[in-house]
C-alpha positions in Angstrom: 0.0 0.0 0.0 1.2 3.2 -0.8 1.4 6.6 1.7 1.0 9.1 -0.5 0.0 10.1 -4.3 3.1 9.5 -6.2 2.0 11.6 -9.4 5.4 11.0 -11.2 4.0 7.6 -11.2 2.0 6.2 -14.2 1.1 2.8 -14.9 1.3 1.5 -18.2 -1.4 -0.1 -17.9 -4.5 -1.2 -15.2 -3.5 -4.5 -14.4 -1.0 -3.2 -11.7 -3.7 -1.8 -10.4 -6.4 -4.5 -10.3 -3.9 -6.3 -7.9 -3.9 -3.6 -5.6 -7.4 -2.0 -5.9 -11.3 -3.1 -5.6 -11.5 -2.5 -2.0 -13.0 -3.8 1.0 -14.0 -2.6 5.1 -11.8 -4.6 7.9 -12.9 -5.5 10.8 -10.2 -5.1 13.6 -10.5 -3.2 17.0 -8.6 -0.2 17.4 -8.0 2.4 20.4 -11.4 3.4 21.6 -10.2 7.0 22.2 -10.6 7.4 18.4 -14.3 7.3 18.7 -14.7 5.0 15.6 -18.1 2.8 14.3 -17.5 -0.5 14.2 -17.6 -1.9 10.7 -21.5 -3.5 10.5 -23.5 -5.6 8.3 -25.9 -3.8 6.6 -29.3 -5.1 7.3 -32.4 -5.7 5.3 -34.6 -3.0 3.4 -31.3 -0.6 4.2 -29.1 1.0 0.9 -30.5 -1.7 -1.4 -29.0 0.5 -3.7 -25.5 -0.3 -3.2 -25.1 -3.3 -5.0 -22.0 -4.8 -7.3 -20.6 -4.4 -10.7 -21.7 -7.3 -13.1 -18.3 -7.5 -14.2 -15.1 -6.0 -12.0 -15.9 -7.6 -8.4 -16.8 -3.9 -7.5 -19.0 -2.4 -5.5 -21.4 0.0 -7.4 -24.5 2.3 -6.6 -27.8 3.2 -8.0 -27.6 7.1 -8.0 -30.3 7.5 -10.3 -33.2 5.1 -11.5 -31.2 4.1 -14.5 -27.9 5.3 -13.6 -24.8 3.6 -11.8 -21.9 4.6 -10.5 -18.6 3.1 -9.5 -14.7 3.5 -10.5 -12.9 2.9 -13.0 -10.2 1.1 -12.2 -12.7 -1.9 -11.6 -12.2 -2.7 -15.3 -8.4 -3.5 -15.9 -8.0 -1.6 -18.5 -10.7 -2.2 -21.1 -11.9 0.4 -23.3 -15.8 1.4 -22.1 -18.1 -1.1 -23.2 -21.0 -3.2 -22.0 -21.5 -4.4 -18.0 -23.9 -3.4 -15.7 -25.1 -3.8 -11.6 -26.0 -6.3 -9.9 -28.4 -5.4 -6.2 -28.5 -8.0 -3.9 -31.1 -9.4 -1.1 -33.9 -6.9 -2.8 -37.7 -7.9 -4.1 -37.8 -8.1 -7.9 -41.3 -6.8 -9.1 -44.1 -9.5 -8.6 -42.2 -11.5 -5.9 -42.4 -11.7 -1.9 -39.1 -13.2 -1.7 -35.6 -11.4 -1.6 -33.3 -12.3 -3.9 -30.7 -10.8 -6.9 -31.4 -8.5 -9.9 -29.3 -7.7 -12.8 -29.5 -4.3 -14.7 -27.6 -4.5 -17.9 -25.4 -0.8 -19.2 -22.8 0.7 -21.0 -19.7 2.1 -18.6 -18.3 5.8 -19.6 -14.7 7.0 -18.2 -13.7 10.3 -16.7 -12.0 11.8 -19.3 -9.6 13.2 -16.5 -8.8 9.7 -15.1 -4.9 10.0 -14.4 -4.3 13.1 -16.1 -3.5 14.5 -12.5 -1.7 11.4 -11.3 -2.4 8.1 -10.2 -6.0 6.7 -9.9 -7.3 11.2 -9.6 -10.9 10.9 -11.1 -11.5 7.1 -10.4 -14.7 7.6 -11.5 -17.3 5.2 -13.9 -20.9 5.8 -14.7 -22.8 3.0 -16.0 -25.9 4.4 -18.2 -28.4 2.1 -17.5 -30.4 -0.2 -20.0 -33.7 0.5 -18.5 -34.7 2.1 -15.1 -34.6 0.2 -12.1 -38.5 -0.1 -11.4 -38.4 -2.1 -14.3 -37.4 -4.7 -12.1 -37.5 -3.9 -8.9 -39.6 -1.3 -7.6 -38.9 -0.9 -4.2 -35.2 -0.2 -4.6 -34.5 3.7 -3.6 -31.6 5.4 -6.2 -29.2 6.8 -3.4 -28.7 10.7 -5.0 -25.4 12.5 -5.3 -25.2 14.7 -2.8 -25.3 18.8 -4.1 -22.0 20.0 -5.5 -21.9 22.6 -3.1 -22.1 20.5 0.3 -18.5 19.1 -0.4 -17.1 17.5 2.4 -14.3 19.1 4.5 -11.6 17.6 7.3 -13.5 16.4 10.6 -16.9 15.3 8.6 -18.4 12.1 9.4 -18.6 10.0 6.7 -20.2 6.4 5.9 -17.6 3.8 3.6 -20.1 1.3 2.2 -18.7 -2.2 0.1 -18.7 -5.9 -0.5 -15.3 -6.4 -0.4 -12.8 -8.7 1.7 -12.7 -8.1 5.6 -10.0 -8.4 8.5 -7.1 -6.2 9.7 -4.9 -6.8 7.2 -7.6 -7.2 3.6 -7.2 -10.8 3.7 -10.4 -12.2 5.1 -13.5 -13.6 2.9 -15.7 -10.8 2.4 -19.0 -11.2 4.3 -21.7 -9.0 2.8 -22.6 -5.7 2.3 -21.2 -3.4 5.6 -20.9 -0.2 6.3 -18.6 2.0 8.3 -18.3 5.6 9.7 -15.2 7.4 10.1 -14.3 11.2 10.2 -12.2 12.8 7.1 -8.9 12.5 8.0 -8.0 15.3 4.8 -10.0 16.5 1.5 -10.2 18.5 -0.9 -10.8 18.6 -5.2 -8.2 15.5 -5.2 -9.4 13.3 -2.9 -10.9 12.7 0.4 -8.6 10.7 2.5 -9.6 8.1 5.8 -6.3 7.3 8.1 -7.1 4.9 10.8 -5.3 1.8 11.7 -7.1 -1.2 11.7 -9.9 0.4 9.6 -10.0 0.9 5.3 -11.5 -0.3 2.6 -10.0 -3.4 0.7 -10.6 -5.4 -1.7 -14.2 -5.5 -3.6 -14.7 -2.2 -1.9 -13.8 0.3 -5.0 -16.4 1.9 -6.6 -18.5 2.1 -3.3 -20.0 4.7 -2.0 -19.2 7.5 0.7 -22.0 8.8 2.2 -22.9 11.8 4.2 -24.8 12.4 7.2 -28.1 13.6 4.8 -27.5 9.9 3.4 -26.3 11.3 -0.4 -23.2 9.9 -1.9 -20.4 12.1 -2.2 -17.2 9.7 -2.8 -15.9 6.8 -5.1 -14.0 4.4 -3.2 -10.4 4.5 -5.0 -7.6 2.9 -3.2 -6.8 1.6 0.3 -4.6 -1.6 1.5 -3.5 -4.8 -0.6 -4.3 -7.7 0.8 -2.0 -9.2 3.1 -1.3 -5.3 4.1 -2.6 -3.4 7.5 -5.8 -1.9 6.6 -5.3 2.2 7.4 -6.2 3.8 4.2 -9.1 4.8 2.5 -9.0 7.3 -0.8 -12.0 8.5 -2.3 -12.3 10.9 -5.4 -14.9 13.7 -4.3 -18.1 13.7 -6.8 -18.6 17.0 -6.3 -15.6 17.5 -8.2 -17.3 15.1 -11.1 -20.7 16.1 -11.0 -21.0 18.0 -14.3 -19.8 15.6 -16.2 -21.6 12.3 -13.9 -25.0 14.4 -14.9 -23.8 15.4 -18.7 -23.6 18.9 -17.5 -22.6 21.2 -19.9 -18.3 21.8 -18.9 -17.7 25.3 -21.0 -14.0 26.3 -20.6 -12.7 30.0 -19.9 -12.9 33.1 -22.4 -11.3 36.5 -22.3 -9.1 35.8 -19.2 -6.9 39.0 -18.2 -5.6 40.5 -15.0 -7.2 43.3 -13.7 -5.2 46.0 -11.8 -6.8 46.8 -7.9 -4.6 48.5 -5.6 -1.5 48.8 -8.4 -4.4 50.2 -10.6 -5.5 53.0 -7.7 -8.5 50.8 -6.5 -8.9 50.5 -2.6 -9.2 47.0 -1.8 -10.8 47.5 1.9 -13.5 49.6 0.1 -16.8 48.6 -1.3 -17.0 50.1 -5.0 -17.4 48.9 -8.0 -16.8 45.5 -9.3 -12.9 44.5 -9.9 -14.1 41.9 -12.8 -15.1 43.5 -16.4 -18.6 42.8 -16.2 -19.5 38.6 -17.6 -16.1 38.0 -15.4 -15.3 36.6 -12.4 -12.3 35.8 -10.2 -10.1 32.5 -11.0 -7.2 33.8 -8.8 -5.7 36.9 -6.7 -2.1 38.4 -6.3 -2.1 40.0 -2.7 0.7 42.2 -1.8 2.4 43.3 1.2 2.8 46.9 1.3 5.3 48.3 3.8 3.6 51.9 3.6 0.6 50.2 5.2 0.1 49.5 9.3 0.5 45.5 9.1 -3.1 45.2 10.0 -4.6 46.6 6.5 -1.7 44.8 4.4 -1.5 42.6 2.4 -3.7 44.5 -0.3 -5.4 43.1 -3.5 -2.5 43.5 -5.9 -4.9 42.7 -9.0 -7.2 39.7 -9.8 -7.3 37.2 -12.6 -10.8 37.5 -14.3 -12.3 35.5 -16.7 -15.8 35.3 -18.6 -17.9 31.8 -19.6 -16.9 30.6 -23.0 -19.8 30.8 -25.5 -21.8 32.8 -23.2 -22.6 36.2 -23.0 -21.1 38.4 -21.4 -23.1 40.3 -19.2 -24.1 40.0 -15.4 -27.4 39.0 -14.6 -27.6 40.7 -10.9 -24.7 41.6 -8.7 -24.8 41.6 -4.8 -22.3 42.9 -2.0 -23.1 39.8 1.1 -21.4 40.6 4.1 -18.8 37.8 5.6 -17.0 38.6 8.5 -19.3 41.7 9.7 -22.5 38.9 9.6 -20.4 36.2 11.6 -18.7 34.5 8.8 -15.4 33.7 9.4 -13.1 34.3 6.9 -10.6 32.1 8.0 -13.0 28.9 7.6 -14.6 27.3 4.9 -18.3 27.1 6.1 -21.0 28.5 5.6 -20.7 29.5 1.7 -20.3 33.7 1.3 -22.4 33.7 -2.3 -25.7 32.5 -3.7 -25.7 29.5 -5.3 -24.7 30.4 -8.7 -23.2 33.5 -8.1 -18.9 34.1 -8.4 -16.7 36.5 -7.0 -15.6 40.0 -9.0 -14.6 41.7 -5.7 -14.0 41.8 -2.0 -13.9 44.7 0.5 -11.0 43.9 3.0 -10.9 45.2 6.6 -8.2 45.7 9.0 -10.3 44.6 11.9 -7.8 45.5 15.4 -9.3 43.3 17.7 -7.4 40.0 15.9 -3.9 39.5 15.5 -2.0 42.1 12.6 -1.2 38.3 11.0 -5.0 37.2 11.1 -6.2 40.9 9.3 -7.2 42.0 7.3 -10.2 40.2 6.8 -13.0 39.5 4.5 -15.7 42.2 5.7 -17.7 41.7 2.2 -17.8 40.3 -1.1 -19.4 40.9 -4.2 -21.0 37.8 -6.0 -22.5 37.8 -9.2 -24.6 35.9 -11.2 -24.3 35.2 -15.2 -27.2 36.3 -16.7 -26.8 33.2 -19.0 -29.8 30.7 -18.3 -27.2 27.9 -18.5 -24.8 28.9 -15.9 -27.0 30.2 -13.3 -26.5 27.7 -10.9 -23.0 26.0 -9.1 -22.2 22.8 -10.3 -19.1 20.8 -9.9 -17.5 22.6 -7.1 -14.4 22.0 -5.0 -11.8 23.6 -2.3 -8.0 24.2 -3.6 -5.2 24.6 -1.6 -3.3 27.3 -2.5 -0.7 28.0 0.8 -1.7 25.2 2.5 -0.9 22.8 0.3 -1.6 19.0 1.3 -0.2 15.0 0.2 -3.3 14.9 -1.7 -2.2 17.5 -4.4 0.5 18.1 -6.3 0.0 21.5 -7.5 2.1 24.2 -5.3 0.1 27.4 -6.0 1.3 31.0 -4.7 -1.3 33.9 -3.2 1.7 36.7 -3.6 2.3 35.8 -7.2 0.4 36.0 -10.1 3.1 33.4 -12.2 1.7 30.4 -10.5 -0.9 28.1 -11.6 -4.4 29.6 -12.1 -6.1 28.5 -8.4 -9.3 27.5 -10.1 -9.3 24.9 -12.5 -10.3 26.1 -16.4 -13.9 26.4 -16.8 -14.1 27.2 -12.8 -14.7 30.4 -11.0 -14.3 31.3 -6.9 -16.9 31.7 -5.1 -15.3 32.0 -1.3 -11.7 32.5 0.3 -10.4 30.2 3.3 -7.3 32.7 4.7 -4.5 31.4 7.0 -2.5 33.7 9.7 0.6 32.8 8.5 3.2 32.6 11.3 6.2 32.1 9.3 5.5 35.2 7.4 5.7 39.0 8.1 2.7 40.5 9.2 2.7 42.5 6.0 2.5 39.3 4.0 -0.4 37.2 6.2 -2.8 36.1 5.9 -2.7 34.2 3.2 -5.1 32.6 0.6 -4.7 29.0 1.9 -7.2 27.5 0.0 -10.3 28.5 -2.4 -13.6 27.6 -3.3 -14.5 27.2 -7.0 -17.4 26.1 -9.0 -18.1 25.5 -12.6 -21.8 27.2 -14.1 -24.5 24.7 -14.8 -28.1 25.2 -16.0 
């Protein structure tokens, strides 16, 4: 089993990783202290829509009535083709005993599986041949959860599979269990489980991670061999995936430029105009640390990357200023969400608010958000945190908030929609906080 994402690593092909993939929940005790479920069975009547792959030894689930999903990896390497899920222990339509139905499909890759590195956007759909009530009625699609609930370190989350059990992967599998852990780390990449004694192994890839609300918002990816100690459990975010799991529309960028705010005369801790040429919105920031300024009102919004929707017009539909830190919002966290669903950010009115620390300030004290007046991007849909100077294993990309030569923080076709700043210690005052991480969507009808 492997620690961390090695992105320099690419395999030649899937076989490697059918050996070391298609997961599955052990079973071993570990320190109490840690507050952990016990892996269960999952009884009768209960997510009969977690079922398996036809083909793949995967786990896969019914998200829609005639939709499937599950990961990719699960099929060695074949080009998409025919398969389809299997749902165990349900009633097929006109019987009163439980027993196994079969939903023939056609699978469909990510067409960002591996670009990123190894195994990022596990993730399969399998378009159903006909909708489940066809067959059996009674089964209950489990939906994807919205694209803007993602989930975030600390979350309590339910791992789901059919795959081997025991502390080490290497135990017969016994059934469809379920167990709940908190998010060890997550973010656009991945979301990541840590806890000896408890992963997913074998037979478990493909299965679902569930929230509290019961939606599905992971792909079980990678976790132990067998023969290894279960402690790992990767999962790539469907929030990430969700315009392209729903055939969402994925238009790119158009017109990107940087736009000149305090280097162009434009007070950043003011509320005026917007920064963005109107049909623009923020993809990235370049803050600057200003010696001229007391340290509590510096760093200053050098200028903004902006850039418009790409075949769509380029006007604003409405434009809003929400407060953030003056309502309660902390500026320093990453919940609640500043801006209307389907609105993005073209400016932000900093204030150099005394009563925290001159490496905490300034803050967010209000944001504008604006909506496209397009009536196919006006509402959020794949959607994802980035770390920008916080940077974690799960990520590879090293982006800079005091430099405007880095990376882009949002990926193309994605625009921010909230800020997560960091007092950073090991900086000068005049250069904290930073932009440790942001929040961008992509437009959807």
């Amino acid at each position: 089993m492997w620690q961390r994402f090695n992105f320099k690593r690419r395999q030649s092909t899937l076989n490697k990783i059918a050996r070391t993939s298609v997961f599955l929940l052990a079973l071993t005790t570990v320190d109490q202290a840690q507050a952990l479920t016990t892996s269960a069975p999952v009884s009768d009547g209960n997510l009969e829509a977690v079922g398996q792959t036809i083909e793949g030894n995967c786990t896969a689930t019914l998200i829609a009535s005639d939709m499937a999903l599950t990961a990719i990896h699960c099929y060695r390497g074949a080009p998409p083709g025919r398969t389809g899920i299997q749902l165990h222990n349900v009633f097929p339509n006109g019987q009163s005993t439980r027993s196994t139905v079969k939903i023939p499909g056609t699978v469909r890759y990510h067409p960002e599986f591996e670009n990123r590195g190894w195994l990022r956007e596990d993730v399969a759909i399998i378009d159903l041949d006909f909708p489940v009530h066809n067959v059996a009625a009674s089964v209950v699609p489990i939906p994807i959860e919205f694209p803007s609930v993602t989930p975030l370190t600390g979350d309590a989350l339910t791992l789901v599979g059919y795959g081997a059990t025991g502390s080490h992967c290497n135990q017969p599998p016994q059934g469809k269990r379920q167990l709940t852990l908190s998010v060890t780390q997550a973010n656009y990449a991945a979301i990541h489980f840590d806890y000896p004694g408890y992963s997913t192994c074998p037979g478990d890839s493909g299965g679902p991670l569930l929230n509290s609300r019961g939606r599905v918002v992971g792909v079980a990816s990678h976790a132990a061999n067998p023969g290894e100690p279960a402690r790992h459990s990767w999962y790539r975010p469907t929030a990430y995936s969700y315009n392209w799991i729903f055939r969402l529309p994925q238009r790119g960028w158009a017109n990107c430029q940087w736009v000149a705010v305090e280097n162009g005369g434009i007070n950043s801790h003011a509320q005026g105009g917007a920064w963005c040429p109107v049909g623009s919105y923020m993809v990235q920031m370049d803050l600057d640390g200003p010696r001229n300024l007391h340290a509590h009102d510096a760093p200053v919004v050098g200028q903004v990357q902006c850039c418009g929707i790409r075949n769509s017009s380029a006007s604003w539909g409405s434009c809003t200023w929400v407060e953030v830190q003056r309502r309660g919002v902390n500026s320093h966290g990453k919940r609640p969400d500043w801006c209307p669903d389907g609105h993005y950010l073209t400016a932000l009115d900093l204030d150099g608010d005394r009563a925290y620390s001159a490496n905490d300030t300034p803050v967010v004290g209000a944001a504008q958000c604006c909506r496209p007046a397009d009536a196919g991007a006006q509402q959020w849909g794949s959607m994802y945190w980035i770390e920008v100077e916080a940077p974690t294993q799960l990520d590879a990309r090293r982006l800079d908030s005091h430099s405007p030569h880095t990376e882009t923080w949002c990926l193309d076709g994605a625009f921010m929609t909230q800020i997560d700043l960091d007092g950073d210690r090991g900086r000068s005052d005049h250069d904290a906080p930073v932009a440790g991480a942001v929040k961008c969507a992509r437009p959807r009808p």
